[in-house]
C-alpha positions as a LaTeX table, in Angstrom:
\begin{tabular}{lrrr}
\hline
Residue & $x$ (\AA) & $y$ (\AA) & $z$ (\AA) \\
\hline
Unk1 & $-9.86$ & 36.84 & $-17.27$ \\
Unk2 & $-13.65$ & 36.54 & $-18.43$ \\
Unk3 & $-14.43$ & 38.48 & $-15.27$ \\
Unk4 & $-12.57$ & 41.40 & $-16.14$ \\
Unk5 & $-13.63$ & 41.20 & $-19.82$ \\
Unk6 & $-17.26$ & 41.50 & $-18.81$ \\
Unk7 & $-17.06$ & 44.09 & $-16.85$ \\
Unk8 & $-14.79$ & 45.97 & $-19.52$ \\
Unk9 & $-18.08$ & 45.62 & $-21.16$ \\
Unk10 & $-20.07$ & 47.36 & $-18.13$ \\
Unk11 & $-18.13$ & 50.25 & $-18.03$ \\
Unk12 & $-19.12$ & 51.00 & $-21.84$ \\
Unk13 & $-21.14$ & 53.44 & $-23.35$ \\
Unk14 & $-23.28$ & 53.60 & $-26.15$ \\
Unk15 & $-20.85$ & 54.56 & $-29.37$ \\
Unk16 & $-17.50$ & 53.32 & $-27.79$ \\
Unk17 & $-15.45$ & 51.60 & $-30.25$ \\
Unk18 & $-15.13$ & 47.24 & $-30.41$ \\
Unk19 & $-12.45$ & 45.33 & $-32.55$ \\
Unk20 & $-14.18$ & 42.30 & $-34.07$ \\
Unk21 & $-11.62$ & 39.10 & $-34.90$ \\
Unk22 & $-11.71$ & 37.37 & $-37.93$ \\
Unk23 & $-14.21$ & 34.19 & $-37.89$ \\
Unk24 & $-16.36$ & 36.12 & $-35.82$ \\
Unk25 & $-20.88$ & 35.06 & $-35.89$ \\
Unk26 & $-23.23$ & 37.84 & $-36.15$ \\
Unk27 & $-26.18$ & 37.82 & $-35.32$ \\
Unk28 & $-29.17$ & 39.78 & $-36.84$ \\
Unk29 & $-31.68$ & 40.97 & $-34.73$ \\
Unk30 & $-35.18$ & 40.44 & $-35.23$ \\
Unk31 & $-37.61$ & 43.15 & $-33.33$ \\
Unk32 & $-40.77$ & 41.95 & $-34.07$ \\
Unk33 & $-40.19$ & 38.70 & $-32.40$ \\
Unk34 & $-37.51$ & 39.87 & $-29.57$ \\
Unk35 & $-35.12$ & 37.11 & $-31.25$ \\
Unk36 & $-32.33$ & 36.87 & $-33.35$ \\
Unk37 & $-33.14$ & 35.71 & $-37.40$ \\
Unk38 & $-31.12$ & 33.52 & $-39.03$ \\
Unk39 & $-29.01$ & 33.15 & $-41.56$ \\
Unk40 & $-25.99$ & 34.69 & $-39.46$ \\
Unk41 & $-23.01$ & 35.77 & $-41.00$ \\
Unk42 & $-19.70$ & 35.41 & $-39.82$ \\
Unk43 & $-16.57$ & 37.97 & $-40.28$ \\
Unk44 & $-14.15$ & 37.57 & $-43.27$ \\
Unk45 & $-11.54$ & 39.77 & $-41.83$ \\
Unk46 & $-11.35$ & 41.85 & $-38.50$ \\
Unk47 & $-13.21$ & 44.82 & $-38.61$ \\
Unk48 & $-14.28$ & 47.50 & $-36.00$ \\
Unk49 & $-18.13$ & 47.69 & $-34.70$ \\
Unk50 & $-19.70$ & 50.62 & $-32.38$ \\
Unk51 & $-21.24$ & 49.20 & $-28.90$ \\
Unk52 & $-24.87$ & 49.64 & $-28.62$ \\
Unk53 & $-25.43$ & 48.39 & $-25.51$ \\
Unk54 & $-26.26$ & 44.96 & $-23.83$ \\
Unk55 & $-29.23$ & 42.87 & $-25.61$ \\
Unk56 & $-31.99$ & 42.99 & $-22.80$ \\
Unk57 & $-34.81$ & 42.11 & $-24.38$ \\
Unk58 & $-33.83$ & 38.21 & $-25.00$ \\
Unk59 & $-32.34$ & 38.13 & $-21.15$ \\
Unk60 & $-28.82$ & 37.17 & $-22.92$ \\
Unk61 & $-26.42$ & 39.13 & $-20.58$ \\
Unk62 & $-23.93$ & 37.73 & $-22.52$ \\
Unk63 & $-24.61$ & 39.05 & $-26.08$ \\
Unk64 & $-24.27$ & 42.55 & $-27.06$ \\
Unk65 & $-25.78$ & 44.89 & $-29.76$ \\
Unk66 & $-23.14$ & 46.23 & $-32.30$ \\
Unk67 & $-23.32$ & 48.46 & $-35.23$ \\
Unk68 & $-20.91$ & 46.62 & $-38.17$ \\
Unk69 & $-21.15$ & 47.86 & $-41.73$ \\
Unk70 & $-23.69$ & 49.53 & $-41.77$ \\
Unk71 & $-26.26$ & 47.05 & $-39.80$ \\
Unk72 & $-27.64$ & 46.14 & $-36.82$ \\
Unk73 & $-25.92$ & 43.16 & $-35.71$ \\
Unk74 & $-25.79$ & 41.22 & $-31.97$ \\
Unk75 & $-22.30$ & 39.43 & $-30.84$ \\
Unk76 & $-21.27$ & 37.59 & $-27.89$ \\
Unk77 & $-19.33$ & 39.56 & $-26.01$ \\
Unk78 & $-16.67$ & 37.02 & $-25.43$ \\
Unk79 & $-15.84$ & 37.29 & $-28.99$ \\
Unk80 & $-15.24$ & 41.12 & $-29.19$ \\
Unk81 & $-12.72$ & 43.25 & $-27.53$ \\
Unk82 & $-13.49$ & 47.34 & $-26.44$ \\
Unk83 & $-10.88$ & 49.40 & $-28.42$ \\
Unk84 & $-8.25$ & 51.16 & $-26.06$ \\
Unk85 & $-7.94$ & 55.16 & $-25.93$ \\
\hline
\end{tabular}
């Protein structure tokens, strides 16, 4: 199943829609040192995200960049799920 998750995550584009669970860590992401700053938070309640694409520049395949709330957050990608049409 984690193979056809990730590439459910391939075949995304940049504004697609992502349901994030409950309980969920996000990550924010610090530009200046190509790294992720913590304190993370974590998800109250589910909530939706938009995909921004795979995080390259920390050569993390597995996390991905998502808009939540109004910030800049990144996720693994084995905690979020693409919306359906």
């Amino acid at each position: 199943m984690a193979l056809s998750k990730q590439n459910d995550f391939m075949n995304m584009k940049v504004g697609d829609l992502l349901h994030i669970p409950q309980a969920v860590v996000l990550w924010t992401p610090d530009a200046e040192a190509k790294s992720v700053r913590t304190p993370y938070i974590q998800t109250e309640k589910p909530c939706t995200g938009i995909y921004l694409g795979i995080v390259k520049d920390l050569e993390q395949n597995h996390l991905i960049n998502v808009f939540v709330k109004g910030q800049q957050h990144f996720v693994h990608s084995k905690d979020v799920y693409p919306l359906g049409e």
